[in-house]
C-alpha positions in Angstrom: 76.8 -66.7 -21.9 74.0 -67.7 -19.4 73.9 -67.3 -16.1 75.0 -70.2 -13.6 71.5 -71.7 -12.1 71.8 -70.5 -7.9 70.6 -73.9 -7.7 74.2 -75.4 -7.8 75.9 -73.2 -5.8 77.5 -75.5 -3.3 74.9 -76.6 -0.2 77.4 -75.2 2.3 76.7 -71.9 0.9 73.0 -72.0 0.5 70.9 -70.0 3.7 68.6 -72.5 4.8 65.1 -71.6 5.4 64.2 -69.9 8.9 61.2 -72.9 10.2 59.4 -70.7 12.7 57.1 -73.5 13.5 58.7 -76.6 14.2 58.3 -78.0 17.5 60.4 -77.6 20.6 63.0 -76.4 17.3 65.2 -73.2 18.3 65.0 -70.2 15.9 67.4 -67.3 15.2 67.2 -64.1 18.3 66.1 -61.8 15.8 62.9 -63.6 15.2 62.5 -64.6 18.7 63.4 -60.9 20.4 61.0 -59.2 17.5 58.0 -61.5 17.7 58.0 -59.9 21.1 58.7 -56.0 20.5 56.3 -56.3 17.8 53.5 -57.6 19.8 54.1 -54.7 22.4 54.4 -52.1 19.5 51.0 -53.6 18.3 49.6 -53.5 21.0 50.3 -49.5 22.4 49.5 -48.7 19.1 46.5 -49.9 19.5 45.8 -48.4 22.5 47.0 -45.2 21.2 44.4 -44.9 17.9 41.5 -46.4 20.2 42.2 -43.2 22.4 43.4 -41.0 19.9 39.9 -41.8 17.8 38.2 -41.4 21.1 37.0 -44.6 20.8 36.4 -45.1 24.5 35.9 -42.9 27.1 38.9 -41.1 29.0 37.5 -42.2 32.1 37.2 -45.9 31.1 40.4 -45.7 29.1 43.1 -42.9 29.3 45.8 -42.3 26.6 49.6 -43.5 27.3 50.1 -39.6 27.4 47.9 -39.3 30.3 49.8 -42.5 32.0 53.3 -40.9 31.3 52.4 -37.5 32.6 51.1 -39.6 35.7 54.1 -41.7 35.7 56.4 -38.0 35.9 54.0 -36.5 38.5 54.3 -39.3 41.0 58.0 -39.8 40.0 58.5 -36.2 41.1 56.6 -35.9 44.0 58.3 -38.9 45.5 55.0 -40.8 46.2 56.4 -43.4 43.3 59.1 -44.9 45.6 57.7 -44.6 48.6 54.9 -47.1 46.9 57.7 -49.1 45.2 59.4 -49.7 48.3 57.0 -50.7 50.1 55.3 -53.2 47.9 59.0 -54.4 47.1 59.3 -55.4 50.8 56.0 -56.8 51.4 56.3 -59.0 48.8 60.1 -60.2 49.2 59.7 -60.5 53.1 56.4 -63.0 52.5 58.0 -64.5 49.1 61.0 -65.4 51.9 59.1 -66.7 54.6 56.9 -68.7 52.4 60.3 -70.3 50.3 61.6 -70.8 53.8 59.0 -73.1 55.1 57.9 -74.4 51.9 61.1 -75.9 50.7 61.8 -78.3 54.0 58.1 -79.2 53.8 57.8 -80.1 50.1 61.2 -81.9 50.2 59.9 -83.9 53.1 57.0 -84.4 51.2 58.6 -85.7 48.0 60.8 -88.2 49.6 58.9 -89.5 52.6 55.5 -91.3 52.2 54.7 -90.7 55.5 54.7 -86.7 56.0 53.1 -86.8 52.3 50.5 -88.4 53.9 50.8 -86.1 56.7 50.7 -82.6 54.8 48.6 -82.9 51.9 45.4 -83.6 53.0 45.9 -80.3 54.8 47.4 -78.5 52.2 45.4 -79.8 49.2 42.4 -78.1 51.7 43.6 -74.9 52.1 45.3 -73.9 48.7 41.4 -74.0 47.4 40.5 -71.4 49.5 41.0 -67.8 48.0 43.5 -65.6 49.7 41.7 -62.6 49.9 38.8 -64.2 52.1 41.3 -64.5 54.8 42.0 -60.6 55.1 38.5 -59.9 57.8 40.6 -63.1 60.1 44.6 -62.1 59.4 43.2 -58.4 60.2 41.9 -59.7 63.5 44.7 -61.7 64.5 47.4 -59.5 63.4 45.9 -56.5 63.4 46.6 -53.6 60.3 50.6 -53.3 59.9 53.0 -55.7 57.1 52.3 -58.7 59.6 49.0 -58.8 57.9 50.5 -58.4 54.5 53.3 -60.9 55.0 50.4 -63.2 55.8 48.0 -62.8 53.0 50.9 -62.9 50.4 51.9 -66.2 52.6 48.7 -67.9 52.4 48.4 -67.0 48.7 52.0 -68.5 48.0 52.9 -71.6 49.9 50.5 -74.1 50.0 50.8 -73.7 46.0 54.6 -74.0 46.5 54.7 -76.8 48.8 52.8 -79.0 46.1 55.3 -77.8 43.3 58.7 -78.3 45.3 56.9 -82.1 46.3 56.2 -82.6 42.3 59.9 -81.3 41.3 62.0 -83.6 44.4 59.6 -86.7 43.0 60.8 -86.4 39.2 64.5 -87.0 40.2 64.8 -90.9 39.0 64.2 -93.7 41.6 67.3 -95.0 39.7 69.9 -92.6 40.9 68.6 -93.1 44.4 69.0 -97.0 44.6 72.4 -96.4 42.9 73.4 -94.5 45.4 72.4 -96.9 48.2 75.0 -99.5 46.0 77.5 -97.0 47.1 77.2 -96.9 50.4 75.4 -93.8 51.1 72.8 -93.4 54.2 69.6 -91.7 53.3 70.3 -88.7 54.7 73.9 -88.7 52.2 71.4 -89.2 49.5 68.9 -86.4 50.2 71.8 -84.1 50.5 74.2 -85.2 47.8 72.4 -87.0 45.2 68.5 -86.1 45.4 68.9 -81.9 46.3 71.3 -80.9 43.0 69.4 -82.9 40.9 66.3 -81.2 41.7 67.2 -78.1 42.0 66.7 -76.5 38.3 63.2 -77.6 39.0 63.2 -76.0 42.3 64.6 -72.9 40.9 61.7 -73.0 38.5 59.1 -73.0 41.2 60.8 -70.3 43.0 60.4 -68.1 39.7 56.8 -69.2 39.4 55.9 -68.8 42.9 57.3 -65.0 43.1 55.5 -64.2 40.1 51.7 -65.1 42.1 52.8 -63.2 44.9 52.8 -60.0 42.8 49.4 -60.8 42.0 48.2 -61.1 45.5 50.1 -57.4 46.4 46.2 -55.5 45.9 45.1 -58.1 47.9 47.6 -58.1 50.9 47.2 -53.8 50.4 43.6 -54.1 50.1 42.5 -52.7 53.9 44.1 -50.9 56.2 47.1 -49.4 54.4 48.8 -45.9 53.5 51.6 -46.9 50.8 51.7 -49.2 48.5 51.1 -49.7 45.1 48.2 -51.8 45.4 47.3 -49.5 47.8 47.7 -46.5 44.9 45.2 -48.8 42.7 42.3 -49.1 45.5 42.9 -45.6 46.1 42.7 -44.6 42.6 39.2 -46.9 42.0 37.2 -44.8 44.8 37.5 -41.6 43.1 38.2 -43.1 39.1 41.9 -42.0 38.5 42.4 -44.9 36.1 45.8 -43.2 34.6 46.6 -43.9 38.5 45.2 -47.4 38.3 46.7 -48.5 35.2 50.2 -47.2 35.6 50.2 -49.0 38.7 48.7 -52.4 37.4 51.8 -51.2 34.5 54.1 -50.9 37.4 53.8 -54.2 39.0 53.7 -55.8 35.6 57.4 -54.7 35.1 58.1 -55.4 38.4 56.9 -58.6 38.2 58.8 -59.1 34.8 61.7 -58.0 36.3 62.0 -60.8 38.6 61.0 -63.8 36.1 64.3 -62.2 33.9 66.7 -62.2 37.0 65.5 -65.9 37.9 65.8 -66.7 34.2 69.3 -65.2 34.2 69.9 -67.0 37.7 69.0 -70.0 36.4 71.1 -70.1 33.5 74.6 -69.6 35.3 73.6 -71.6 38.0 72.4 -74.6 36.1 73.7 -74.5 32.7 73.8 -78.2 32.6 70.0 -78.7 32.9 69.3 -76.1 29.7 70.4 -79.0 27.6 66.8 -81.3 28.4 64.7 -78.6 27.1 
């Protein structure tokens, strides 16, 4: 007797296909979570035979082994956190002082003509200029402690975050704001109630974004004048070519950085689940 053809099993019990490729489609967490470890595993294998082979240099290129054992050395010694606290700080305390400024300012910006015309002239100016030009001045106006940090890693962050926070207040709908006015509501009623929630996810998003360049900026803000720091560690570490040193720590602030792009992911999703829907 033949076999039935699986072609007639009943639809509800065929697998469809896994499309990896459709656009904007969702795919199963497997696919999604090992696309990602495999890359990774790719990629230190890579690294591994290229110094394994001694393909490059040592000096140019040490083995993960030689960043581990560099990893447990400064791990033990205690010099590890003393560098990750320190950068931690920096960069939360000018991260904070930037958000703090930046969201009035860009909220303003995005809902009032007038100090859009005000600020970004001004800001549009000074977000071209590169950060690290600004360390000879911030060093002689605030001499060689974390005030000259803060101010490097605030230079480098807000004027980008202003322009971003404007952008995100300016795509809530003009509808929802002359709705509002139907209501009853003053401006002020609307800015608060109506205009603020609604552009939040957005905001959130900047705030994500916006942490993520400060890490970049942390050699920059620890270029002169300091004693701890990871960036710090990594200019250290250039003068006298330690790059097990340098690349643990550019491997440090990676994660770091990683870190806090999952937390405001996570962050985001129990604050705004509603808003996961329109992507």
């Amino acid at each position: 007797m033949s076999q039935p053809d699986s072609s007639l099993r009943p639809a509800e019990l065929r697998r469809p296909p896994v499309r990896l490729l459709d656009l904007r489609a969702d795919i199963p967490r497997r696919w999604y979570v090992g696309a990602g470890v495999a890359f990774i595993a790719i990629f230190l294998f890579a690294w591994t035979a290229a110094t394994w082979l001694q393909l490059v240099s040592p000096i140019f290129l040490p083995s993960p082994g030689a960043v581990l054992t560099e990893l447990q050395d400064q791990a033990t010694s205690g010099i590890l956190w003393q560098d990750l606290w320190a950068s931690v700080y920096r960069i939360m305390v000018g991260w904070v002082i930037s958000t703090a400024l930046a969201v009035p300012i860009g909220v303003l910006m995005g809902n009032f003509r007038f100090f859009e015309g005000l600020f970004e002239p001004f800001v549009d100016l000074v977000r071209y200029m590169p950060a690290v030009a600004f360390v000879p001045l911030t060093i002689l106006w605030l001499g060689v402690g974390d005030t000259q940090k803060f101010a490097i890693l605030f230079i480098g962050v807000f004027f980008q975050q202003v322009l971003l926070i404007m952008d995100n207040v300016k795509t809530v709908p003009r509808d929802m704001i002359q709705v509002s006015y139907t209501f009853g509501l003053s401006r002020w009623e609307i800015l608060r109630s109506v205009i603020l929630p609604a552009a939040m996810p957005g905001v959130w998003d900047t705030f994500r974004i916006t942490v993520g360049w400060a890490w970049t900026y942390l050699v920059v803000a620890e270029l002169v004048a300091a004693n701890v720091g990871l960036g710090y560690r990594i200019m250290r570490a250039q003068r006298f070519l330690e790059t097990d040193q340098i690349i643990l720590g550019i491997l440090i602030i990676g994660l770091l950085g990683l870190l806090t792009d999952y937390l405001f992911k996570w962050s985001y999703r129990r604050l705004f689940p509603w808003a996961l829907q329109s992507r």
